[in-house]
N, CA, C and O atoms as a DFTB+ gen file, in Angstrom:
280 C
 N C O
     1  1       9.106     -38.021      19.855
     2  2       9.112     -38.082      18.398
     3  2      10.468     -37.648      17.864
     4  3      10.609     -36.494      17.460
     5  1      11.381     -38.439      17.844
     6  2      13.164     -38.010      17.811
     7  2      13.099     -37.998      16.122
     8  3      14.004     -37.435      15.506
     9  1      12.192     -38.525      15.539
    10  2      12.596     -38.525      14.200
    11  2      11.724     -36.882      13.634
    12  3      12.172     -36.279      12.658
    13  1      10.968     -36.561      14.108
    14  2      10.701     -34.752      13.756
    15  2      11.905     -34.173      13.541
    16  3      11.880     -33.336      12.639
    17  1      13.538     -34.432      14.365
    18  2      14.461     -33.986      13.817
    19  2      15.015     -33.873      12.650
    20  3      15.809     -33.014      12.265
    21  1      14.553     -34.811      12.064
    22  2      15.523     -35.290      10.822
    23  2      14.915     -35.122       9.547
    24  3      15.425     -35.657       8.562
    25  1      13.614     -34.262       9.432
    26  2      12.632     -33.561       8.187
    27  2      14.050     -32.538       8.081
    28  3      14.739     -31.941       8.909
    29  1      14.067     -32.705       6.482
    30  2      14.401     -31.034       6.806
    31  2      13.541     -29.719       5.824
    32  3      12.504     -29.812       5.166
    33  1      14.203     -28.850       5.991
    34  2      14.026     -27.758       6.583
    35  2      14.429     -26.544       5.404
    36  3      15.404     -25.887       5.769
    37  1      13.979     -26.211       4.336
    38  2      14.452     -25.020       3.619
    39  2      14.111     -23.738       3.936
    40  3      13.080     -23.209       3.520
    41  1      14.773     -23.292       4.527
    42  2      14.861     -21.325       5.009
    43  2      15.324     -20.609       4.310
    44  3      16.531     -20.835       4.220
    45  1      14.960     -19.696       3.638
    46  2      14.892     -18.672       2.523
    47  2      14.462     -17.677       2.915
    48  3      13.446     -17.630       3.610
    49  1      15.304     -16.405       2.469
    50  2      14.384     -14.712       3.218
    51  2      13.642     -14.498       1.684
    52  3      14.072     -14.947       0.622
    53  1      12.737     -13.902       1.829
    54  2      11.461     -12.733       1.256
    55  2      11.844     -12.030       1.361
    56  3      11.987     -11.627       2.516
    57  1      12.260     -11.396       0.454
    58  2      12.451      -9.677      -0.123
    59  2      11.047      -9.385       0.139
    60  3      10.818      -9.034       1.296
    61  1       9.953      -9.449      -0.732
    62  2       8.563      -9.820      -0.706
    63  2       8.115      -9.568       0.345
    64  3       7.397      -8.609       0.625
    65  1       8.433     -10.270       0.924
    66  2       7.356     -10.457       2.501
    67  2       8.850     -10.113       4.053
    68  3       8.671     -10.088       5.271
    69  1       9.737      -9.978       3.510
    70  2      10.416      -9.133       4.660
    71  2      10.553     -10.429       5.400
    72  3      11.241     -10.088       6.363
    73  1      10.321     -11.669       5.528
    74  2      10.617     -12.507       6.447
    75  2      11.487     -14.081       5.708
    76  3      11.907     -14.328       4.578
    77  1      11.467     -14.619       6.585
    78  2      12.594     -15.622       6.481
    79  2      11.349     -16.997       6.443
    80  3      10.686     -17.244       7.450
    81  1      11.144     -17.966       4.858
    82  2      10.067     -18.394       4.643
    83  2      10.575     -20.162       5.005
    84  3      11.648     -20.514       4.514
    85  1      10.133     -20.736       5.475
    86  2      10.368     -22.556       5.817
    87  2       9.566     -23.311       5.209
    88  3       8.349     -23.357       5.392
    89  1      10.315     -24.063       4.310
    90  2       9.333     -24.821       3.405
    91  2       9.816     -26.259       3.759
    92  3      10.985     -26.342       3.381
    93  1       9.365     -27.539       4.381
    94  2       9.592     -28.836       4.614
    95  2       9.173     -29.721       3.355
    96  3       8.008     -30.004       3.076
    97  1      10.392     -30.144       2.581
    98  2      10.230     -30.742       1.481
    99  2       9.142     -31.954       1.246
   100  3       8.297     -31.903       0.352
   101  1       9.289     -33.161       2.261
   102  2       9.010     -33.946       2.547
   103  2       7.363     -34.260       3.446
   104  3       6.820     -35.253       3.929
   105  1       7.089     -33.089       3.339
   106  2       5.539     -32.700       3.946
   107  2       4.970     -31.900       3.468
   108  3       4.936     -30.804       4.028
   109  1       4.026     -32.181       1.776
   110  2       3.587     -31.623       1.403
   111  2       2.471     -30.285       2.015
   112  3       1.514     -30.641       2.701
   113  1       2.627     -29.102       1.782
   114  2       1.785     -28.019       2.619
   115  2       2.647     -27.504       3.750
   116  3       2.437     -26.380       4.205
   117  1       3.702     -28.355       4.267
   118  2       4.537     -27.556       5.197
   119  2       4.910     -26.389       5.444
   120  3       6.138     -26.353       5.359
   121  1       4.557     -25.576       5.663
   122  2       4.977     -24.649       5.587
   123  2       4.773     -23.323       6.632
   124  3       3.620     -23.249       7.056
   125  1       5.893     -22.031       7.228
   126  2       5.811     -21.027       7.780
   127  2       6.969     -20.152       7.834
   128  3       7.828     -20.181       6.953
   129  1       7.019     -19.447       8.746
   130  2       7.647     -18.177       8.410
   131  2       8.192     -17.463       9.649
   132  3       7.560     -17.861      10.627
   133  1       8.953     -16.726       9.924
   134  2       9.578     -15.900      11.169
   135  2      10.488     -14.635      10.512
   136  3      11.213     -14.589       9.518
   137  1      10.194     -13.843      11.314
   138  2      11.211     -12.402      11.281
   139  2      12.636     -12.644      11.760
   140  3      13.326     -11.628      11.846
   141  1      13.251     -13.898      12.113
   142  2      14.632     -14.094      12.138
   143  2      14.866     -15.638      11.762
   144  3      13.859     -16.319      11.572
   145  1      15.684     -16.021      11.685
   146  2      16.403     -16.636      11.069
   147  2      16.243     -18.407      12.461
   148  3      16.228     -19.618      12.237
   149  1      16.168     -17.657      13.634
   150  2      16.275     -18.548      14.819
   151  2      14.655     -19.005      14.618
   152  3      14.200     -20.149      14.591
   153  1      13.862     -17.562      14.473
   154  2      12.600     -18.019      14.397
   155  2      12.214     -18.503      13.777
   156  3      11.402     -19.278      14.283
   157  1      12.295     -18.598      12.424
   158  2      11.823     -19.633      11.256
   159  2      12.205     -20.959      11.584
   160  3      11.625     -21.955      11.154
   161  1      13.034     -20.968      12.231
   162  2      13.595     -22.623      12.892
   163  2      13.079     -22.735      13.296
   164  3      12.665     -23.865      13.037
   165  1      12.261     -22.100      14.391
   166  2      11.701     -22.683      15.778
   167  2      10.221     -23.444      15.010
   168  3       9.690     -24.554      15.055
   169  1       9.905     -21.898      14.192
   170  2       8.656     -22.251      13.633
   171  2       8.189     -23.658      13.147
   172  3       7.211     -24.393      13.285
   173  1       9.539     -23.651      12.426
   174  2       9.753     -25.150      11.245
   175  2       9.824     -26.053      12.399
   176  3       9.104     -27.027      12.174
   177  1      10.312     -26.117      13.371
   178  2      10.250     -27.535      13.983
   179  2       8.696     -27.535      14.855
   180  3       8.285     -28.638      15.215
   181  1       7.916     -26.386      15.157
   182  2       6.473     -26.635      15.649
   183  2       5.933     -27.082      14.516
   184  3       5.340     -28.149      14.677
   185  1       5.912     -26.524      13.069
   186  2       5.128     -26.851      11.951
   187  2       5.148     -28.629      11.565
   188  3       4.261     -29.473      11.433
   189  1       6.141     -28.641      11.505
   190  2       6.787     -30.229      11.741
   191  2       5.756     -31.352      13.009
   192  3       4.871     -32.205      12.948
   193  1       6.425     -30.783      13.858
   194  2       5.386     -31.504      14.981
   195  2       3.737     -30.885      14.792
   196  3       2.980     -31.758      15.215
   197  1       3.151     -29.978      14.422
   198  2       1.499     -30.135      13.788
   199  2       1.251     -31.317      12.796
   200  3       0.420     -32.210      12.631
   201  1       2.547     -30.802      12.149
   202  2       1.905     -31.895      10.182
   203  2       1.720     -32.973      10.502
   204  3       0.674     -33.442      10.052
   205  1       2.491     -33.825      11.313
   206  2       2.701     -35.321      11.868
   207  2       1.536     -35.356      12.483
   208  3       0.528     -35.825      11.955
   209  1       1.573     -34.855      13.669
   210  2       0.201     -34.915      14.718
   211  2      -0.985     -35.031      14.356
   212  3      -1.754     -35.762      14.981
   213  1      -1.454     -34.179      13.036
   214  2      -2.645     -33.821      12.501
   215  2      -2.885     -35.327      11.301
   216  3      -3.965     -35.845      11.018
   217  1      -1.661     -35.686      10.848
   218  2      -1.901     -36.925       9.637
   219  2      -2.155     -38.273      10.222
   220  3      -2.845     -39.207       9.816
   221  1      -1.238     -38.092      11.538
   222  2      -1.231     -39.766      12.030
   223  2      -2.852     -39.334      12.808
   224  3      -3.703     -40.135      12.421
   225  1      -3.489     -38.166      13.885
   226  2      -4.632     -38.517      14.171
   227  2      -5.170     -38.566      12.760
   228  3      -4.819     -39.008      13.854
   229  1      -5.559     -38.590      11.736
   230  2      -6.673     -38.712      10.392
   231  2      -6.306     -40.241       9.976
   232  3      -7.103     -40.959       9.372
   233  1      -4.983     -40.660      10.378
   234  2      -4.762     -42.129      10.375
   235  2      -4.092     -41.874       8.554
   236  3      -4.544     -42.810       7.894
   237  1      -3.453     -41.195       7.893
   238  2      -3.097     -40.762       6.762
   239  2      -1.492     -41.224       7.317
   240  3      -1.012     -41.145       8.448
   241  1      -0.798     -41.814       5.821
   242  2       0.769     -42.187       6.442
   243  2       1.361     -40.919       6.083
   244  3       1.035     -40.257       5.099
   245  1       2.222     -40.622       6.904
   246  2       3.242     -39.810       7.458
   247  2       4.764     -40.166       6.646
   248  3       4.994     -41.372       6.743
   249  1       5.746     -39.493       5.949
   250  2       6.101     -39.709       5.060
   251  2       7.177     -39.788       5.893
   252  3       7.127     -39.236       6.993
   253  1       8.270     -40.468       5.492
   254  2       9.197     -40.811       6.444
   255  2      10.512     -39.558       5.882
   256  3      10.666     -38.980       4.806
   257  1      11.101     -39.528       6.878
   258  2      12.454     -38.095       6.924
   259  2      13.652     -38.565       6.104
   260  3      14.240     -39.570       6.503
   261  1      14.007     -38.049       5.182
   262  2      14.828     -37.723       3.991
   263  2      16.031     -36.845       4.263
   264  3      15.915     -36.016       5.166
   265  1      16.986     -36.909       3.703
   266  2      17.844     -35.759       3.538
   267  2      17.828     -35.468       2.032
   268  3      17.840     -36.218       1.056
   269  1      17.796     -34.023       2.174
   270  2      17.056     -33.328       1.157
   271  2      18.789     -33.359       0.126
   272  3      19.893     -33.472       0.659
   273  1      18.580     -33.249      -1.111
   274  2      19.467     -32.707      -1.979
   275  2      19.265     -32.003      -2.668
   276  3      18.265     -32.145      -3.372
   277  1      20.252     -30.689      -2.850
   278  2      19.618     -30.013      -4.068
   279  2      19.712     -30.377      -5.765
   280  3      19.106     -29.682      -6.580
């Protein structure tokens, strides 16, 4: 699945919640979290590969990968 690369990826720290929060624009509900900065990546690219996995088995279309602008 080479195109899971190319979602991206907003990482933001929580004052709040003390952690580093990943929000995937392009996949509504996306979303998780890690205590570093590497980890919220890692997270974001497993969260990524669930969202897909879980829409295409329900047979729901899968939104195709964007580059985000602010």
């Amino acid at each position: 699945m080479n195109t899971l690369l190319h979602y991206s990826m907003l990482i933001q720290w929580s004052e709040e919640d003390q952690k580093y929060i990943v929000t995937v624009p392009e996949l509504p509900g996306c979303t998780t979290h890690g205590n570093t900065y590497a980890e919220a990546a890692q997270q974001g690219e497993e969260a990524i590969e669930s969202w897909v996995m879980v829409f295409r088995d329900l047979g729901d279309t899968v939104p195709p990968p964007h580059t985000y602008v602010a």
